[in-house]
C-alpha positions in Angstrom: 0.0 0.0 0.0 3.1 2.7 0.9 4.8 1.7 -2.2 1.1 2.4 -4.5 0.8 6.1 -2.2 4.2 6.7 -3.4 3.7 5.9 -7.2 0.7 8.3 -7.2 2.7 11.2 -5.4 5.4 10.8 -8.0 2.9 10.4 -10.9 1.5 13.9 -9.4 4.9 15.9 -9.5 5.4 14.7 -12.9 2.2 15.8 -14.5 1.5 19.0 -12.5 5.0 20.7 -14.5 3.8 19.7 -17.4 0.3 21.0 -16.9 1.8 24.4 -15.9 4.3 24.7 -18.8 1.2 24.1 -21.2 -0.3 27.3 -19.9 3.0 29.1 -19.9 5.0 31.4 -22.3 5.4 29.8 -26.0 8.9 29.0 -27.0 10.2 29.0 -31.0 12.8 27.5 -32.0 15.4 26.8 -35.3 18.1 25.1 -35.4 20.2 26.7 -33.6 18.6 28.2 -30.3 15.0 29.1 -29.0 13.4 32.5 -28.1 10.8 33.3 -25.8 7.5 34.7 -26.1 5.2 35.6 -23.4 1.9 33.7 -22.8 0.1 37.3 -22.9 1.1 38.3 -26.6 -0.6 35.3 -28.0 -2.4 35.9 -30.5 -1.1 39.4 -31.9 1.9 37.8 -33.9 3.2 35.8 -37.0 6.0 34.1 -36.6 8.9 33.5 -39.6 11.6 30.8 -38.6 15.1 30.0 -41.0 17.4 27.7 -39.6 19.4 30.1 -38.8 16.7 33.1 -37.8 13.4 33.6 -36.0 11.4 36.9 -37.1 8.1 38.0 -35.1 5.7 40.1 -37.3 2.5 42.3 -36.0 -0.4 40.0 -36.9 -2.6 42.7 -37.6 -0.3 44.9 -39.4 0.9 42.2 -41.7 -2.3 41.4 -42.8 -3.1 44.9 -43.3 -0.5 45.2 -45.7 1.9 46.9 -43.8 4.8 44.5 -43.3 4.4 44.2 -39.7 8.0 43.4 -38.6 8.2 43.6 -34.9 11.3 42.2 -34.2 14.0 39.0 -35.6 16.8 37.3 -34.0 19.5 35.6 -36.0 23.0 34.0 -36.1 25.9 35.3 -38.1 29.4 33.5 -38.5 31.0 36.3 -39.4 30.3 40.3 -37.8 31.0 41.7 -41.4 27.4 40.0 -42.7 25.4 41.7 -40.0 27.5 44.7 -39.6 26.0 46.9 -42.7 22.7 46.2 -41.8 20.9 49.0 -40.3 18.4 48.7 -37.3 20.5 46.0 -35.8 22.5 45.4 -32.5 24.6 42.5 -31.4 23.2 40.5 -28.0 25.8 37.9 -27.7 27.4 35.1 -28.9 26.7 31.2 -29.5 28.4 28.2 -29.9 26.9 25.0 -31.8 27.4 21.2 -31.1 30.4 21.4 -33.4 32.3 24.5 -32.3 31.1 27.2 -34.3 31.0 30.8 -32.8 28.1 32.6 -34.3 26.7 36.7 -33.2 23.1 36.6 -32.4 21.7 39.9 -33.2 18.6 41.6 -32.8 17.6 43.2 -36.5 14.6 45.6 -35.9 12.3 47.4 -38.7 13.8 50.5 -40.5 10.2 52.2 -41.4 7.1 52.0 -39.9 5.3 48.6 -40.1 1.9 49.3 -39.1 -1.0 51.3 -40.2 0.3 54.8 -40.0 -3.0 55.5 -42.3 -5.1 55.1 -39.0 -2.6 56.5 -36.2 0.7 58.3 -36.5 1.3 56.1 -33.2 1.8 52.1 -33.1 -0.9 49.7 -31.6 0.0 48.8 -28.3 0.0 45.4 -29.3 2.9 46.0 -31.8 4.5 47.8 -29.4 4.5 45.8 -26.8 6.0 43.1 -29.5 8.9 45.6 -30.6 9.8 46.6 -27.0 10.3 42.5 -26.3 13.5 42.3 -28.6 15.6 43.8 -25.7 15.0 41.8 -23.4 14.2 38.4 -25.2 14.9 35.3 -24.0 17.1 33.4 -26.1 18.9 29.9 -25.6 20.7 27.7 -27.4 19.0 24.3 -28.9 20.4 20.9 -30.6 24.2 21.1 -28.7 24.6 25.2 -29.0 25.0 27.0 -25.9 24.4 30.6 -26.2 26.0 33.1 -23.9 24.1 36.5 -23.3 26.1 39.9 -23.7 29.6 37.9 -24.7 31.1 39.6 -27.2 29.6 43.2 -25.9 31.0 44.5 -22.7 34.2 46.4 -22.9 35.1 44.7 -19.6 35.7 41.4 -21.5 37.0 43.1 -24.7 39.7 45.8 -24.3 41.7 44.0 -20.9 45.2 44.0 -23.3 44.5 47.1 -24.6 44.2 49.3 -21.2 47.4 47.1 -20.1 49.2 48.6 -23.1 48.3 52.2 -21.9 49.2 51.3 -18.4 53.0 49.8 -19.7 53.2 52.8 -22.1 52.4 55.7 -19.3 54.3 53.0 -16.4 57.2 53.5 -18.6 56.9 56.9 -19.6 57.1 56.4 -23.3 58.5 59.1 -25.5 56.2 60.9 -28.1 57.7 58.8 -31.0 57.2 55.5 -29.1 53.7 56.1 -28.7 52.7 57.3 -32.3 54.7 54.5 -33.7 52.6 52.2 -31.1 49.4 53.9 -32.0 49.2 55.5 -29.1 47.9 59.8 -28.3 51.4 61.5 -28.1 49.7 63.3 -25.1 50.4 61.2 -22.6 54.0 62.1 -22.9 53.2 65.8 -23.4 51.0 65.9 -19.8 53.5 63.8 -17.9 55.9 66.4 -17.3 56.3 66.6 -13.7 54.3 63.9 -12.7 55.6 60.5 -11.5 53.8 57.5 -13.3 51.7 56.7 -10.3 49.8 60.1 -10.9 49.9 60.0 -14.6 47.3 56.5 -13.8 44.9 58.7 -11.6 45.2 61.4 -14.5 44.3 59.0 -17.1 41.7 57.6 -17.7 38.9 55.4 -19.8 35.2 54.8 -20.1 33.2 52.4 -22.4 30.4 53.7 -24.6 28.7 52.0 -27.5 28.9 55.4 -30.2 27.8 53.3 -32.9 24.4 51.8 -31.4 25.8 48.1 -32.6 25.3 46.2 -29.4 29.6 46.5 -29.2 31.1 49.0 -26.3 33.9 51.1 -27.7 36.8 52.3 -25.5 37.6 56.2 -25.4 40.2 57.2 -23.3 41.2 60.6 -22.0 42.7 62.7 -19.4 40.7 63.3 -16.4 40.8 67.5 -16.0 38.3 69.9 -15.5 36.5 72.3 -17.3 36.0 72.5 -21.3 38.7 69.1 -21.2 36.6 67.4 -19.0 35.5 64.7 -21.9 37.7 64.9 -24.4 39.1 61.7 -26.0 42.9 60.9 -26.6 42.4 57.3 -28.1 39.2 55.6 -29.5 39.2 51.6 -30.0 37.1 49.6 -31.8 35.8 45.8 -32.8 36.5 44.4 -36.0 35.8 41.0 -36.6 35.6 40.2 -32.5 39.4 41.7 -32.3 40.1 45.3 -30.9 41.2 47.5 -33.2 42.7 51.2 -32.8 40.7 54.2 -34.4 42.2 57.2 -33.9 44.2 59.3 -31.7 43.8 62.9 -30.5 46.8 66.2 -30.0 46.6 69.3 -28.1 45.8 70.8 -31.6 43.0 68.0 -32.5 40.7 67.0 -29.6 38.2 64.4 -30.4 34.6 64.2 -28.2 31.5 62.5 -29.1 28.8 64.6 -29.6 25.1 64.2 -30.1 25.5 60.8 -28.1 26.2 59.1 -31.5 28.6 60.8 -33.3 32.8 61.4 -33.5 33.1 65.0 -33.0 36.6 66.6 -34.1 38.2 69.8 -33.1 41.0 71.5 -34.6 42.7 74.6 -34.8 45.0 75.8 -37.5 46.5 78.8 -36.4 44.7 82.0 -34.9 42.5 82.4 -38.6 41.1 78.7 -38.4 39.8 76.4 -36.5 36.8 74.3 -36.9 35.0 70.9 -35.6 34.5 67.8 -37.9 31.3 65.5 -37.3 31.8 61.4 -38.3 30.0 58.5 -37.5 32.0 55.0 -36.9 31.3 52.6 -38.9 30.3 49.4 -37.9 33.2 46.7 -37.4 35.4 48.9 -38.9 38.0 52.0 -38.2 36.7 53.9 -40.3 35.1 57.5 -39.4 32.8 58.5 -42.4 32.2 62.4 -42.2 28.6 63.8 -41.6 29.2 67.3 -41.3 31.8 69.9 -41.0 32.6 73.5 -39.9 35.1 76.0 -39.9 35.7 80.0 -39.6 38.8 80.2 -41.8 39.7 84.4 -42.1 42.4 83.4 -44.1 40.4 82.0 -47.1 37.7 84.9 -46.6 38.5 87.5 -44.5 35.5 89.4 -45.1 32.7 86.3 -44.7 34.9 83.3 -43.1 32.1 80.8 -42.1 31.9 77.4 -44.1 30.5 74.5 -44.1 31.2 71.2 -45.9 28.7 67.7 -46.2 29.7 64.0 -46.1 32.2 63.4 -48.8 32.9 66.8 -49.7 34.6 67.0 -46.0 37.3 64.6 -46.7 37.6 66.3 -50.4 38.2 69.5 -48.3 35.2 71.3 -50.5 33.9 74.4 -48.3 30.7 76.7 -49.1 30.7 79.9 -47.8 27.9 81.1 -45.6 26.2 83.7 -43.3 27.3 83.7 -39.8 23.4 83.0 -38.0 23.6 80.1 -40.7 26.7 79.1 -39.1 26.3 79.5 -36.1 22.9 77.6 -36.1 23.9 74.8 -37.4 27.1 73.9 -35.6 25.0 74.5 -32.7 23.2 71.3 -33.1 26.3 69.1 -32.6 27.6 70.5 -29.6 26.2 68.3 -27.0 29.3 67.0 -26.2 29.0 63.8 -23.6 31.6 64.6 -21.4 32.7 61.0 -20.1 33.4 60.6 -16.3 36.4 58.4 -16.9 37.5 55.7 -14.2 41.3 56.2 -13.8 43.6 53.5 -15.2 45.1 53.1 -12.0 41.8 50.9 -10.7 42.5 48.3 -13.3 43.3 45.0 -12.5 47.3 44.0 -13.8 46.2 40.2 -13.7 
């Protein structure tokens, strides 16, 4: 009789989790790892899945005739497929059975994909779908194991990097060292009567994803007061999963980021010019593509000496002239500079 009581207890357990997870969230899955959607947004979507990709689309809106592309999660061998693809942001990294890294990134819509005819303002039931590819649950199926944020955090990224500052101001490198090393000849320039230990509290660095990829990049700067509170001596990158140097700043040609997402470079040439360049970082890449540029340059009008050049015309060094207001209008919507409160080098860990 004790051992029949004990069969139906275990019988119980079994069945009740089963029960539960039948009224529970629904989970989709491809070949390579599962996502998570909650038991409340059944109903409102359409789901897409690829081996290698699950999309979620607004049920409404896509039958509508509005696209209706909430949200989609896929996996990408290699950063440079997924890197040119606008609206979408790394979330980590995943492994398969057989030992192949893949980036799962979160692609979201680049226009509106619901009826804008009947409301300039989403549903609430496709908003409430767009809102859940930041903080969906993904896991890795069939052998894969899927590792949240890996791949993202400057923590785990730039360790070897900040060590190479730290050797490089430890062992007060000359101004030709650290060009040749890729390195801001600043350091060297700031040092001057300071021992090493304070050059590490003067130092310092601060992670900031400038790009809106899902990938932290590393800025780091002297820690002053002031106007120089904020402004950047070296800017590192990731390019293909490997950190990669961007470019380095001079007393003569500071480098902020401005408007949150965007390179901002200041120069001076000499009491008649000086000027601040606007560029966006590219995605998995070094490369700084120019927005926007301004100058007051008396020496190439000394009567009207405001310019401004667009996009490729800035790196051709083609100016138009214009009024002042004009001028000083526009240039003033890129001067929200984010002025980083850097952690000094000398916290960082020499293990």
């Amino acid at each position: 009789m004790k051992k029949i009581y004990i069969l139906i207890l275990l019988i119980i357990v079994l069945i009740v989790p089963l029960t539960e997870a039948s009224n529970k969230d629904t989970v989709i899955k491809n070949k390579l790892f599962a996502i998570t959607i909650p038991k409340e947004l059944d109903g409102s979507y359409i789901k897409k899945v690829q081996k290698d990709r699950i999309e979620i689309f607004h049920k409404e809106s896509k039958k509508a005739g509005f696209g209706g592309f909430a949200f989609g999660i896929k996996g990408y061998k290699n950063p440079s497929e997924h890197s040119t693809l606008p609206g979408s942001k790394k979330l980590g990294e995943l492994t398969d059975k057989k030992g192949i890294l893949y980036d799962i990134v979160l692609k979201y819509p680049t226009d509106v994909q619901y009826d804008y005819t009947k409301s300039s303002k989403a549903p609430e039931s496709f908003k409430l779908l767009y809102d859940l590819g930041e903080v969906i649950r993904i896991k890795g199926v069939n052998g894969a194991t899927y590792y949240e944020n890996q791949g993202t955090k400057g923590d785990d990224l730039y360790k070897d990097v900040l060590k190479k500052h730290i050797r490089a101001i430890s062992e007060k490198w000359d101004s030709i060292k650290l060009e040749k090393e890729n390195l801001s000849y600043m350091y060297n320039v700031i040092a001057h009567g300071k021992n090493s230990d304070e050059m590490l509290y003067k130092i310092g660095y601060m992670y900031y994803d400038v790009n809106a990829d899902g990938i932290d990049e590393l800025f780091i700067g002297e820690i002053a007061q002031g106007n120089w509170k904020g402004v950047i001596y070296d800017i590192y990158t990731m390019v293909d999963r490997k950190p990669q140097h961007v470019i380095s700043g001079g007393s003569r040609n500071r480098f902020y980021v401005c408007d949150d997402a965007f390179i901002c470079n200041e120069y001076s040439a000499g009491a008649g010019e000086s000027g601040v360049s606007v560029y966006a970082l590219l995605e998995n890449s070094i490369e700084l593509f120019p927005q926007v540029g301004f100058k007051y340059d008396s020496y190439l009008n000394k009567d009207k000496p405001w310019f401004i050049s667009y996009a490729n015309d800035l790196n051709n060094e083609k100016w138009d002239n214009i009024d002042e207001q004009t001028f000083i209008e526009r240039k003033r919507t890129f001067e929200k500079y984010k002025r980083f409160e850097y952690v000094p080098l000398s916290t960082v860990e020499q293990q």
